[in-house]
C-alpha positions in Angstrom: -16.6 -20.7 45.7 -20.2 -20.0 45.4 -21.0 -21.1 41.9 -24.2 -19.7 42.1 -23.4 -16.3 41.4 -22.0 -17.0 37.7 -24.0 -16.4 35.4 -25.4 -19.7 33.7 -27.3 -19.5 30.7 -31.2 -19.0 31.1 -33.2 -22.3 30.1 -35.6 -21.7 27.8 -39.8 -22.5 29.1 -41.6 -24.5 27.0 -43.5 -21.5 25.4 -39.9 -19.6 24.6 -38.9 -23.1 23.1 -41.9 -23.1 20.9 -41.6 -19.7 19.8 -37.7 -20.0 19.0 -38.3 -22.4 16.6 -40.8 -20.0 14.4 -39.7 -18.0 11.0 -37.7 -14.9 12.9 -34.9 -18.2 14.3 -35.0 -19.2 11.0 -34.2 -16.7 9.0 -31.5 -15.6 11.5 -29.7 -19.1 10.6 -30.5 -18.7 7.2 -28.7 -15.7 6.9 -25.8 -16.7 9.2 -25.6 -19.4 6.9 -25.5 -17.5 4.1 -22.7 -15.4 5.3 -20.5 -18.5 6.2 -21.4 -19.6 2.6 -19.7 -16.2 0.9 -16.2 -16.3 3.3 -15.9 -19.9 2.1 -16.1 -18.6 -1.5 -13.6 -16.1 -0.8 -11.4 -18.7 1.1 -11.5 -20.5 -2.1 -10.4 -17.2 -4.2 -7.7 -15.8 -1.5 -7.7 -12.3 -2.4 -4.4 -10.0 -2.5 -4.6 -7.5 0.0 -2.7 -6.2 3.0 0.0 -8.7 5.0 -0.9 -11.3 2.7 2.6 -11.3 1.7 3.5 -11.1 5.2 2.4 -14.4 6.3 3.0 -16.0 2.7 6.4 -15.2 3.0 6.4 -16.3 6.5 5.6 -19.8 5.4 8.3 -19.7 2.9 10.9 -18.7 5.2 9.8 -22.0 7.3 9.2 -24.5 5.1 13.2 -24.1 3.5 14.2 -23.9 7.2 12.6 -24.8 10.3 15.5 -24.6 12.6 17.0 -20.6 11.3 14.5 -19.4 8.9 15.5 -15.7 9.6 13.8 -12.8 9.1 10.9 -13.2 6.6 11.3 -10.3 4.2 15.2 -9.5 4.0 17.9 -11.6 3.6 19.4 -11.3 7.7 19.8 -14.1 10.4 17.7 -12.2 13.3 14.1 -13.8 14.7 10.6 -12.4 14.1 7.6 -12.4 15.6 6.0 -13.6 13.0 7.5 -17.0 13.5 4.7 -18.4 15.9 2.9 -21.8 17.4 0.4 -21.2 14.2 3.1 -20.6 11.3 5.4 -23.2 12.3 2.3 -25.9 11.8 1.8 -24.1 8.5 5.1 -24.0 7.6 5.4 -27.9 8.3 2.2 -28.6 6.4 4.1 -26.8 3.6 7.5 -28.7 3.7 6.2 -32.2 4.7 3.3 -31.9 1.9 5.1 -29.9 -1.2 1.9 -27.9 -1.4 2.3 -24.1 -2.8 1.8 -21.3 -0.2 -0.8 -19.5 -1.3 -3.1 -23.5 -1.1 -1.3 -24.0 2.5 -2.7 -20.6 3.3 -6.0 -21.5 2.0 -6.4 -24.5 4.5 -5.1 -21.9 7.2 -8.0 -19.6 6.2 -10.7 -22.8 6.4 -9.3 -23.8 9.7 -9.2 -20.0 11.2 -13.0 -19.6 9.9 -14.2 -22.7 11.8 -12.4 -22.1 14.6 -13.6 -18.7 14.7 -17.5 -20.0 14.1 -17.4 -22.9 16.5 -15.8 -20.5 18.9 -19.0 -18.0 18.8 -21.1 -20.8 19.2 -19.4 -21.7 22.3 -19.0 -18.1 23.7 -22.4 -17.0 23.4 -23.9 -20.1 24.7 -22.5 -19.0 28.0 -24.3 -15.6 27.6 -27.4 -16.8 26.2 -29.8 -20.1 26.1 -31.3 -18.9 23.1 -31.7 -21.0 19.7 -31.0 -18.1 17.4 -28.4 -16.5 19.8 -25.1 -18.0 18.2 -27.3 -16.8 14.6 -27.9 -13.6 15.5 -24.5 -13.0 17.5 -22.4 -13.8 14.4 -24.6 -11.6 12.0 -23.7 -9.0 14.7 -20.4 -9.0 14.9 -19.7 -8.9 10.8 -22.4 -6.6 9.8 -22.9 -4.4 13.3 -20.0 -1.6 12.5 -20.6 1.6 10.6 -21.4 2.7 7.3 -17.6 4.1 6.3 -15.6 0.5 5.2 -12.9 0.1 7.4 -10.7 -3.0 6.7 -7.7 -4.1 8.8 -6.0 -7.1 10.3 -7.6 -8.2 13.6 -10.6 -6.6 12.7 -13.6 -8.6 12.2 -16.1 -6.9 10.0 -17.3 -8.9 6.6 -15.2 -7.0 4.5 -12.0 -6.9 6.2 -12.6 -10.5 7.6 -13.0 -11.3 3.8 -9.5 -10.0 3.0 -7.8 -11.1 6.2 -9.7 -14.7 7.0 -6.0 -16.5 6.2 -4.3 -14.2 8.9 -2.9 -15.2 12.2 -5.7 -12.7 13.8 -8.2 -14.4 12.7 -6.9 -17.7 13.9 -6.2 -16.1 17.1 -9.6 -14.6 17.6 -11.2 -18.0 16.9 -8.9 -19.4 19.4 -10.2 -16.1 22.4 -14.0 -16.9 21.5 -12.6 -20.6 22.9 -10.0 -19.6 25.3 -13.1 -17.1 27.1 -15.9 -20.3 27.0 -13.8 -22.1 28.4 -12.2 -20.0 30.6 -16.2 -18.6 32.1 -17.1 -22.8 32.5 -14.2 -23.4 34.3 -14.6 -20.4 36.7 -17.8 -21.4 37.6 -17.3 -25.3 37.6 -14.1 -25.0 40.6 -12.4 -27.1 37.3 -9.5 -28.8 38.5 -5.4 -27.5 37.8 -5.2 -29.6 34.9 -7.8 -27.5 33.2 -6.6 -24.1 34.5 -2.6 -25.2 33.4 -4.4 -26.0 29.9 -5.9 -22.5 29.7 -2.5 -20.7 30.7 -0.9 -22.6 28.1 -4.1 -21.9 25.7 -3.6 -17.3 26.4 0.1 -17.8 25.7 -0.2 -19.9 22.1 -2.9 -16.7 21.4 -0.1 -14.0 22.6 2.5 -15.8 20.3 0.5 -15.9 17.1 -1.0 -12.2 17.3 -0.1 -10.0 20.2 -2.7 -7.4 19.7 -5.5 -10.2 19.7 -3.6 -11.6 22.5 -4.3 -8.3 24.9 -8.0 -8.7 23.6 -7.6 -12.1 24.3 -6.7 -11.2 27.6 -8.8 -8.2 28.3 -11.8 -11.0 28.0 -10.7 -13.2 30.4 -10.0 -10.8 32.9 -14.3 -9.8 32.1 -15.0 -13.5 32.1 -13.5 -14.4 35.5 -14.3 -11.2 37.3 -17.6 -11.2 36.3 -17.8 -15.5 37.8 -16.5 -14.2 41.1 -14.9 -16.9 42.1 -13.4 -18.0 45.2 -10.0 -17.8 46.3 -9.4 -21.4 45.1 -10.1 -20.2 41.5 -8.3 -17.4 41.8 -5.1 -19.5 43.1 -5.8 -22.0 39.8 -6.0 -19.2 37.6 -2.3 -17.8 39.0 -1.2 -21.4 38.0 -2.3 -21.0 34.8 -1.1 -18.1 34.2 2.4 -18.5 35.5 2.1 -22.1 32.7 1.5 -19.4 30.1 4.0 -16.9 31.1 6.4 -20.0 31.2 5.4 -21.0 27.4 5.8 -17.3 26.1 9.5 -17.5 28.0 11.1 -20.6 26.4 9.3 -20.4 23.1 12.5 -20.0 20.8 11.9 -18.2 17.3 11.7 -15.2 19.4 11.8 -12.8 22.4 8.4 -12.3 23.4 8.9 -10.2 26.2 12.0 -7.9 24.1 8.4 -7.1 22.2 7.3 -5.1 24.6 10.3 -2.0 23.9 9.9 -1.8 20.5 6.9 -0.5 19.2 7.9 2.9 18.5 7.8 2.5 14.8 4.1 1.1 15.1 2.6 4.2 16.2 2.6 5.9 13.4 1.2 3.2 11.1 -1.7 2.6 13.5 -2.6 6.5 14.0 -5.1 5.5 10.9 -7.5 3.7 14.0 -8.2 6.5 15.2 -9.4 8.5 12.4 -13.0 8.4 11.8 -14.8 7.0 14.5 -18.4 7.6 14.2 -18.3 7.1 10.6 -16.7 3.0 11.1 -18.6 2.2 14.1 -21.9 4.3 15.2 -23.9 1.5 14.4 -22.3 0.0 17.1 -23.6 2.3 19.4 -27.0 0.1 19.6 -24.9 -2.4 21.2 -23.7 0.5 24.1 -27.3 1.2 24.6 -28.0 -2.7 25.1 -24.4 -2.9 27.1 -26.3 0.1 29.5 -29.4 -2.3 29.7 -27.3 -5.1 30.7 -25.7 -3.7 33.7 -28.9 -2.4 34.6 -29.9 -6.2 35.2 -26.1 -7.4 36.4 -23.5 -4.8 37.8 -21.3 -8.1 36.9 -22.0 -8.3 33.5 -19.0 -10.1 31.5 -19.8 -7.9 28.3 -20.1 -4.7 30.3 -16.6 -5.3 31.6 -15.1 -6.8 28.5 -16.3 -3.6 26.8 -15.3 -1.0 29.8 -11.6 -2.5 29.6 -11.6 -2.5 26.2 -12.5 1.2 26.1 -10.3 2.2 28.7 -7.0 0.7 26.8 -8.2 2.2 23.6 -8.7 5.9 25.3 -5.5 5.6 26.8 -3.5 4.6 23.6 -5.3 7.6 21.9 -4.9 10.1 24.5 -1.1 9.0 25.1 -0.1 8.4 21.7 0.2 5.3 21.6 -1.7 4.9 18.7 -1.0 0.9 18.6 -3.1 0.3 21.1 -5.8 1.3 19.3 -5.4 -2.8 18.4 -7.4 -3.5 21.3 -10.6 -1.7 19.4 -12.4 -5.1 18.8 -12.7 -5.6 23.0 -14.8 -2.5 22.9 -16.9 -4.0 19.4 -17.1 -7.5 20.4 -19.2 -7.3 23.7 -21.3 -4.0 22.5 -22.2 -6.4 18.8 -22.6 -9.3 21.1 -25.0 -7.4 23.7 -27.3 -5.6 20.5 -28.0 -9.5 19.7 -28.8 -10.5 22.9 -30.9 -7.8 24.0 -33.1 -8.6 20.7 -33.7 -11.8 22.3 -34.0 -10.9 26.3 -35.0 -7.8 26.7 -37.9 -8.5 28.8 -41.9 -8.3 27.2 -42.4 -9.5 23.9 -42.8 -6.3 23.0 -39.5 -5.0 23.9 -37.7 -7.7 22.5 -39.1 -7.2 19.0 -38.9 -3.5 19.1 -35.1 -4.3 19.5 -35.6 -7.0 16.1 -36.6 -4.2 14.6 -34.1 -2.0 15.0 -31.2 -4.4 14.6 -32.4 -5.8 11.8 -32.3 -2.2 10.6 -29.2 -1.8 11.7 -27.9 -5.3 10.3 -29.2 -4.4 7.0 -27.6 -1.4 6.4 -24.2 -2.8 7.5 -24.7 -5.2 5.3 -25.2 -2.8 2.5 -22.0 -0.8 3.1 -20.1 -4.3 3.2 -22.0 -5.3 0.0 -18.9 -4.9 -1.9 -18.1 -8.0 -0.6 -20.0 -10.2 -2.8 -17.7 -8.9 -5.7 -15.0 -11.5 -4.1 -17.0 -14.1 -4.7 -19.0 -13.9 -7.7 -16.9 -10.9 -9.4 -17.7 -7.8 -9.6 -18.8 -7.5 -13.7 -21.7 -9.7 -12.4 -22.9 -7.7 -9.9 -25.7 -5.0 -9.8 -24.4 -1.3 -10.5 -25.2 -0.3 -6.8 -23.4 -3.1 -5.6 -20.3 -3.2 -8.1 -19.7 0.3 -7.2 -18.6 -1.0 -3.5 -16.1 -3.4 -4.4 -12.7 -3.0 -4.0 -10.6 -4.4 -6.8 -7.7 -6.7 -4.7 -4.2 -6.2 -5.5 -2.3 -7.9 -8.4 0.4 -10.6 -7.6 3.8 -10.7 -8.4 3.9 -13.9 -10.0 4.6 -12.8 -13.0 8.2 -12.4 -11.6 8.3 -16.0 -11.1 9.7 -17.4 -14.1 12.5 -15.4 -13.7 13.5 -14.3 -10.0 14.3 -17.4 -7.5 14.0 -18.4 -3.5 16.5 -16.7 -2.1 17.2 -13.8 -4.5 17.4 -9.9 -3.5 14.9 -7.9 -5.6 15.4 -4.3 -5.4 11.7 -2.5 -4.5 9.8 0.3 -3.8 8.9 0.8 0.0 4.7 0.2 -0.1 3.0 -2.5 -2.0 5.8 -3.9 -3.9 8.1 -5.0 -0.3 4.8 -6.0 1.1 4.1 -9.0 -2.0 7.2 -10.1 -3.3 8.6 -12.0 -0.2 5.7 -14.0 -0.6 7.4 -15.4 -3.9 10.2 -16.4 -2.0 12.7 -13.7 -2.7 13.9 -10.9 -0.4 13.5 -7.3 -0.5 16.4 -4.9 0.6 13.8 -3.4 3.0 10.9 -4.7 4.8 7.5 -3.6 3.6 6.9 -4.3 7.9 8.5 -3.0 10.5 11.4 -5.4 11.7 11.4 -5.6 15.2 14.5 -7.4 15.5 16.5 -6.0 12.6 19.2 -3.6 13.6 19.8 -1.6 10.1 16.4 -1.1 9.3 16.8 2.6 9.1 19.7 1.9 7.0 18.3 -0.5 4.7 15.9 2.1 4.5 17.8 5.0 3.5 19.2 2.6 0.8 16.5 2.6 -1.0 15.2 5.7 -0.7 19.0 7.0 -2.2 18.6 4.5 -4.9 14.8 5.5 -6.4 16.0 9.5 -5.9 16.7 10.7 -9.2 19.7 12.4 -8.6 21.7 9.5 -6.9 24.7 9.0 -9.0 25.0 5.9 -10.5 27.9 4.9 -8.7 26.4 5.5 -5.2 23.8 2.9 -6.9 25.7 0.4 -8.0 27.6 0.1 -4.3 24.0 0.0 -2.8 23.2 -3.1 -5.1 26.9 -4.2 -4.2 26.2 -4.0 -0.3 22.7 -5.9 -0.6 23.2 -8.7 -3.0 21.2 -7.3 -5.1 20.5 -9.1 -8.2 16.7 -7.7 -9.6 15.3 -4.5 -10.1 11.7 -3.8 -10.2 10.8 -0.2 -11.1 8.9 1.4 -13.8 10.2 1.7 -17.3 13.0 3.5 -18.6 15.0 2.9 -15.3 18.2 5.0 -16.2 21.2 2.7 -14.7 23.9 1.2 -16.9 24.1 -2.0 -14.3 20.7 -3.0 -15.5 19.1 -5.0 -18.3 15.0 -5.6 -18.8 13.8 -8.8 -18.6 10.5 -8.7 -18.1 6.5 -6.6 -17.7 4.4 -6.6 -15.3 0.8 -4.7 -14.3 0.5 -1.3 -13.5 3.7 -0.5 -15.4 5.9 -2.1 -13.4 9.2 -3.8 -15.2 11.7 -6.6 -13.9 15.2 -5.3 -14.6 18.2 -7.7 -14.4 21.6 -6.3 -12.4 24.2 -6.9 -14.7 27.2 -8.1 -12.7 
C-alpha cells in the first residue's frame, strides 16, 4: 500500500496555531458547548414524542424476558427487529438494576450523546488539523439544515435530535462517526486483521441496532476506504472484516436480519413524508454542496465528496423507484455537505477566502439556529421564553401514565391506531395493533381490521364483544360516552380520552 496517498490531516504552522487560538476558535467552542449544555437539559426532561414508546416498550418487553420477550407492542411470540445488541444492554440494565424505563432510557440518551460527540471529534480530526474544526463541524451538522423544521428518527438536526437523543439512531450514528475514524486510520495504517475483524464486527452491531443508519453507516465506509486507496492487502483485510460482520448479523438470535430485507413494503408509505419539501428542510445545506464542489476541486478522492455522491445516489433512486424508505439514507447526503461548509470556513485557501466563508456560515448557522429556537422551550419551558421564541416550540405529547394505577404488564388495552398504540406499550401493556409496522407478525392486517371494525360506529355490539373475546382484551381507551354494554369507566385522562374497563 502506498500510505501516502490518504489523506492525513494538515499540521497546523506556527502562525495558523497562533491564530486558532484567537476569539473566532473560541466562540466556536463556546457555542458548541452551549449546544451540548441544552441536549443534556433535555436528556434530563426526556420529552414524549415519536417511537418513544417504541423503544420504551422495547425495554419492557426485555427486562421481564430476556430469553422470549416477543413482539414489543402486541401480545404474540414472533421476534423483532427492535430487539438488538443496544436494547438487550438496556434491557439488562433495567432488570439487573430495578430502575424505571423511562430513567434506563435517560442513561441510553447520555451514553448515545457522548458517543455521538466523541465520535465527531474523532471523525473530523481525520478531515481536518484544525482547533476549532470538531467546534465548528458539530454546530454544522445540528444547525446547517433549512428553515422548515423537520424532525425524525435518524435525523440529526437540534430539534429532532432533541426529541430522538434516547433512540437507537442516535446511538448508532455515534457509533458510524467511530466506526468511519477508525475505519480511514486503519486504511491508511496497513492495521493488522485483528483490527479489520474488530471493525466487521463494529458495521454489523450498527446494522442490528438501526438498519437505516446501518446503510449510512455503510455508505461512509465504502467513501472512507475508497477515498485511502489502499492496497490489495487492505482490501483483502477489509473482505475479512466484512465476512466477521456478515457472520455476527447471521447468528445474532432475536431476529432475522437478512428476512429484513423482503419486507419493507409497508414502510414505503410512512416514509413518502422525506420526500416532501426539500428545499424548504435543507437549502441551507446547499452551502455545504458548494464547499463539497470546492473540495473535489483540490482532491478527485475526497472522502466527503463520495460519502455525499453515494448518499445522493441511494436517495434519488429510492425517490424515483418508489421506494420511499430509502429516503433513510438522506443524512449521508447532509453529513459530508454540513461537514465540508465547516471545513471550508477553515481551509479555503487566503485569509480572505476563509473568512468570507465565516461569514456566510455563520449566517447560515444563525438562522438555523433560529428556526430550531423552539428548542430551548424543552429545556427551560416554553412560558419562560420570549414571544418569538415560544411561538416555535412544539408542545411534546402527554403520557399515558395516568393509566397506570389501573392497567398492568401484560394486559391488552384496546386503542386507536396513531398516538395512542404508539405510547401505551411503553407502560407495559399491549395493544391489539401495533402503532409500528410488525415485520414479523403474520395477522397484522387482521389485527388491523379489528380495530378499525371496533371504533366504526355501526359495528354491532356483538361483532365487538367477539373482537375483545379474540384479543384478550381487557381495557378500553376511547373518548367518552363509548356506547358498549361490555364496558364500565374507570378512569380520565388528557385530551378527552377515558379508560373503560371490559366487563367479563
Amino acid at each position: 500500500m502506498n500510505a501516502s496517498r490518504g489523506r492525513a490531516p494538515a499540521p497546523a504552522t506556527p502562525a495558523r496555531a497562533r491564530a486558532a487560538s484567537g476569539p473566532a476558535v473560541l466562540a466556536a467552542w463556546a457555542a458548541a458547548a452551549l449546544v451540548v449544555v441544552a441536549l443534556v437539559a433535555v436528556v434530563l426532561r426526556l420529552p414524549w414524542a415519536g417511537d418513544l414508546g417504541m423503544h420504551a416498550a422495547t425495554v419492557q418487553r426485555l427486562r421481564h424476558s430476556l430469553v422470549a420477550p416477543g413482539d414489543p407492542l402486541v401480545d404474540a411470540d414472533v421476534p423483532s427487529p427492535y430487539y438488538s445488541p443496544w436494547t438487550v444492554v438496556l434491557g439488562c440494565l433495567a432488570r439487573v438494576s430495578d430502575l424505571s424505563v423511562f430513567v434506563v432510557l435517560r442513561l441510553a440518551a447520555f451514553t448515545a450523546l457522548g458517543l455521538l460527540l466523541t465520535g465527531v471529534w474523532r471523525y473530523v480530526r481525520t478531515l481536518s488539523g484544525r482547533p476549532a474544526a470538531p467546534a465548528l463541524a458539530l454546530l454544522s451538522l445540528l444547525l446547517l439544515w433549512g428553515t422548515s423544521l423537520f424532525n425524525w428518527s435518524g435525523f440529526h438536526g437540534l430539534n429532532s435530535l432533541a426529541l430522538t437523543v434516547s433512540y437507537p439512531s442516535v446511538f448508532t450514528l455515534g457509533l458510524a462517526f467511530h466506526l468511519w475514524a477508525w475505519l480511514g486510520r486503519a486504511a491508511r495504517a496497513d492495521a493488522g486483521p485483528g483490527v479489520w475483524l474488530g471493525l466487521g464486527v463494529l458495521w454489523a452491531v450498527i446494522l442490528l441496532c438501526h438498519q437505516f443508519m446501518g446503510v449510512v453507516a455503510s455508505l461512509g465506509a465504502v467513501a472512507t476506504v475508497v477515498a485511502a486507496r489502499p492496497g490489495r492487502r487492505v482490501w483483502l483485510r477489509l473482505g475479512a472484516g466484512a465476512v466477521a460482520g456478515l457472520g455476527v448479523l447471521l447468528v445474532w438470535p432475536y431476529y432475522d436480519f437478512f428476512a429484513l430485507l423482503g419486507s419493507g413494503g409497508g414502510l414505503e408509505a410512512v416514509h413518502r413524508p422525506l420526500y416532501d419539501d426539500l428545499p424548504g428542510r435543507y437549502w441551507l445545506v446547499l452551502l455545504g454542496v458548494v464547499a463539497l464542489g470546492a473540495r473535489w476541486r483540490r482532491d478527485r478522492w475526497d472522502p466527503l465528496v463520495l460519502f455525499f455522491v453515494l448518499g445522493v445516489a441511494v436517495v434519488a433512486a429510492g425517490g424515483l423507484s418508489g421506494h420511499y424508505s430509502w429516503g433513510r439514507a438522506l443524512p449521508a447526503v447532509l453529513i459530508p455537505a454540513q461537514l465540508a461548509a465547516a471545513l471550508e470556513a477553515l481551509e479555503a485557501g487566503r485569509r480572505a477566502v476563509r473568512a468570507g466563508w465565516a461569514c456566510v456560515l455563520g449566517a447560515a448557522l444563525a438562522l438555523g439556529a433560529w428556526t430550531q429556537a423552539g428548542t430551548l422551550g424543552y429545556v427551560v419551558g416554553p412560558h419562560d421564553l420570549p414571544a418569538a421564541v415560544a411561538e416555535k416550540y412544539r408542545r411534546p405529547w402527554p403520557g399515558y401514565h395516568w393509566l397506570t394505577p389501573w392497567v398492568r404488564y401484560g394486559d391488552v388495552v384496546m386503542a386507536r391506531p396513531g398516538r395512542p398504540a404508539r405510547q401505551i406499550p411503553a407502560y407495559g401493556a399491549y395493544t391489539v395493533a401495533p402503532g409500528y409496522p410488525g415485520f414479523f407478525l403474520p395477522d397484522e392486517e387482521a389485527r388491523e381490521r379489528a380495530v378499525r371494525r371496533w371504533f366504526a360506529p355501526r359495528t354491532p355490539d356483538g361483532e365487538r364483544a367477539e373482537i375483545l373475546r379474540t384479543y384478550g382484551v381487557r381495557w378500553v381507551v376511547a373518548g367518552p360516552g363509548a356506547r358498549h354494554p361490555g364496558l364500565r369507566e374507570v378512569t380520565r385522562g388528557p385530551e378527552g380520552q377515558v379508560l373503560y374497563r371490559v366487563l367479563r
